[in-house]
C-alpha positions as CSV (number, residue, x, y, z in Angstrom):
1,X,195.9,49.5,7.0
2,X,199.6,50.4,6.7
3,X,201.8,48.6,9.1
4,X,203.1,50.8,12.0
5,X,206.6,51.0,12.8
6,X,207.2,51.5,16.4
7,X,210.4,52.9,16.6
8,X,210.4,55.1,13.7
9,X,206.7,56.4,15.2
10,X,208.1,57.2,18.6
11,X,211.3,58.5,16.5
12,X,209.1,60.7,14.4
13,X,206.6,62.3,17.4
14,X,209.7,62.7,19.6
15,X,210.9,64.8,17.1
16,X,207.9,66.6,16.2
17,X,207.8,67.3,20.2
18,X,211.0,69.1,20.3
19,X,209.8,71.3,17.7
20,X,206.2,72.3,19.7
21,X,207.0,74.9,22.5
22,X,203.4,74.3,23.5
23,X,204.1,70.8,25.0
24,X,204.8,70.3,28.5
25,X,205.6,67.1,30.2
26,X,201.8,65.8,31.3
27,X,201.7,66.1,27.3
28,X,204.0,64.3,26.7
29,X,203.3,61.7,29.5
30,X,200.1,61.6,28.2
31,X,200.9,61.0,24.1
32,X,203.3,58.2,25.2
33,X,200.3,56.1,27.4
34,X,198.0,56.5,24.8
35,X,200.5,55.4,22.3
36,X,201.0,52.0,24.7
37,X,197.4,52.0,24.6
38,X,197.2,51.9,20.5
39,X,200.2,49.6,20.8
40,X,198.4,47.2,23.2
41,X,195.7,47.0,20.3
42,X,197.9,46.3,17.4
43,X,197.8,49.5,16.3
44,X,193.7,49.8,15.3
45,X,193.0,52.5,13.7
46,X,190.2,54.0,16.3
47,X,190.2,52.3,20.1
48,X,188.4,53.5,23.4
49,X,190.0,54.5,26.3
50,X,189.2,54.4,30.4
51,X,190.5,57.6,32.0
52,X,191.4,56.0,34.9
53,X,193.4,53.4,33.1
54,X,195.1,56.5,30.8
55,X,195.8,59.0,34.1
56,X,197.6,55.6,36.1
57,X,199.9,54.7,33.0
58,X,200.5,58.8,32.5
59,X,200.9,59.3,36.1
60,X,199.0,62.4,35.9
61,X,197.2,62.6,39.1
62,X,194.4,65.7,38.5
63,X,191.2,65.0,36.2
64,X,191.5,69.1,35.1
65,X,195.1,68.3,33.5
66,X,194.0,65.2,31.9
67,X,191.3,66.9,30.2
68,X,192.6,69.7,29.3
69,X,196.0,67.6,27.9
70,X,193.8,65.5,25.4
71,X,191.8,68.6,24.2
72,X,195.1,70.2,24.0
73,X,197.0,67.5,22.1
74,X,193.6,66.6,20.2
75,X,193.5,70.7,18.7
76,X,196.8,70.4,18.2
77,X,196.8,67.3,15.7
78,X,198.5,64.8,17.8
79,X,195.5,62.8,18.0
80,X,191.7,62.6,17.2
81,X,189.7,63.0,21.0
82,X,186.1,61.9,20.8
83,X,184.9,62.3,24.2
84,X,181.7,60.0,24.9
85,X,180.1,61.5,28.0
86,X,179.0,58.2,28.8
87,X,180.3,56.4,31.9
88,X,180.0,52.8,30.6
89,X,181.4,53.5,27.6
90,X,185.2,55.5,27.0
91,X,186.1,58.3,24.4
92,X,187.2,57.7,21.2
93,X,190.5,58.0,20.3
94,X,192.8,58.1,16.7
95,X,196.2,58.0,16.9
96,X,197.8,60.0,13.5
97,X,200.9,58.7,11.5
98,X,204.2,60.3,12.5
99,X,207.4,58.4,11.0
100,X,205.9,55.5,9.2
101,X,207.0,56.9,5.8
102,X,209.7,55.3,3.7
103,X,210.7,58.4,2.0
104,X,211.6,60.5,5.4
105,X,215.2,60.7,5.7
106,X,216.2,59.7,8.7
107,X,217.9,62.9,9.4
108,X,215.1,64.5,9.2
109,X,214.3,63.3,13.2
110,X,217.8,63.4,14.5
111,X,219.2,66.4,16.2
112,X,221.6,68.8,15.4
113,X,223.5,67.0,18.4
114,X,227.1,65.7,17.4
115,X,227.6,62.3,19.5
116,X,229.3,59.5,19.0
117,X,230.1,55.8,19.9
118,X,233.6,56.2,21.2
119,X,234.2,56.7,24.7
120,X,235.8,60.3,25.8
121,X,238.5,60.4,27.7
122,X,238.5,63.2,30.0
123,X,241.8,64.8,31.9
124,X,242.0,64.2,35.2
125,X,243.0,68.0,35.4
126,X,240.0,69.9,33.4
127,X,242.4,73.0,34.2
128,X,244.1,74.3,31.1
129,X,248.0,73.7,32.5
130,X,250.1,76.8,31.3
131,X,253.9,77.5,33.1
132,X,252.4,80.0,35.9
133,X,249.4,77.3,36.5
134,X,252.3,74.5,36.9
135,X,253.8,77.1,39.3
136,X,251.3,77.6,41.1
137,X,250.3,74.2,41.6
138,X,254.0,73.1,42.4
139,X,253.9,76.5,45.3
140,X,250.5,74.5,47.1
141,X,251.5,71.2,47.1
142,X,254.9,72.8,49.2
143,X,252.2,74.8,51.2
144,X,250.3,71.1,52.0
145,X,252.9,69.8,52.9
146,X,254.9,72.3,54.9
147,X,251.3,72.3,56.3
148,X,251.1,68.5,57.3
149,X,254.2,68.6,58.8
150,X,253.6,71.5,60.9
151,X,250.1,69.7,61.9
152,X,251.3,66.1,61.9
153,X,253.7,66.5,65.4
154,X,250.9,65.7,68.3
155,X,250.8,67.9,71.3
156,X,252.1,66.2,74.2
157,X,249.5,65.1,76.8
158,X,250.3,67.5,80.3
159,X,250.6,64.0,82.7
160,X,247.9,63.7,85.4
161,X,246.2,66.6,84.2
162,X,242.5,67.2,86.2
163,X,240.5,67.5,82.9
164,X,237.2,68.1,84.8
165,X,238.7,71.1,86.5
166,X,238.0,70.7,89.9
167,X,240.0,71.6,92.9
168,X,242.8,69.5,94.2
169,X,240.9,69.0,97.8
170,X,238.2,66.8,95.9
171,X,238.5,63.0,97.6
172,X,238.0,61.3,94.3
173,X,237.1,57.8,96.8
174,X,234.2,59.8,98.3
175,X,230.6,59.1,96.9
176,X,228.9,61.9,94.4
């Protein structure tokens, strides 16, 4: 048996899911425990699987969308489901090749995506400055601060005012 290479596998079936609009995430959730599964048993070239075991590490939580998932993925040539009906005894599964060629390119996984290793350095104003931006900008920070100034003076407290309103014949030393 050829020897699998992890990353360019996982490169390679990442890729192929980006091209498959049938895919949803419990597929993909599902493809990747599997995978850990196959990994877990250096890669054989058949294993069997416990559902329970495969729905914890997927974190899918209904038995309907774990079935249907592996029938799906298993139609669509992901993988090779042999369901064994058999409580004692898990289904059969076959993990197929993607990436473990020498010959793919490695551009052949990679998106279109330009990225690179440098760090960006982003503006602090993402505002395109032109002369009546500037102008503006320069007429709001006068607004502010005409602004703080007008609210920065404190009121001046009315001395001894009664702030709970009641009438000046209240004698404040008599009990409530």
């Amino acid at each position: 048996m050829e020897a699998i290479n992890y990353i360019r596998h996982l490169n390679g079936v990442l890729a192929q899911f980006s091209k498959d609009n049938r895919l949803n995430p419990a597929h993909i959730s599902l493809y990747i425990a599997l995978f850990q599964i196959w990994n877990n048993y250096h890669f054989k070239e058949s294993f069997y699987i416990n559902r329970a075991e495969v729905m914890d590490l997927s974190k899918l939580g209904a038995k309907t969308t774990y079935h249907r998932c592996i029938k799906e993925l298993s139609s669509w040539k992901y993988i090779l489901y042999e369901p064994s009906h058999n409580p004692f005894r898990g289904s059969k599964i076959k993990m197929f090749y993607f990436g473990t060629t020498t010959e793919q390119p490695l551009d052949s996984y990679c998106t279109n995506i330009e990225t690179s290793y440098e760090q960006v350095v982003v503006p602090k104003d993402k505002h395109i400055k032109t002369v009546i931006n500037n102008t503006n900008l320069s007429k709001q920070k006068n607004n502010i601060k005409k602004n703080f100034k007008k609210s920065s003076k404190q009121k001046t407290a009315v001395p001894y005012k009664d702030n709970l309103k009641t009438n000046s014949e209240k004698d404040y030393n008599e009990p409530l």
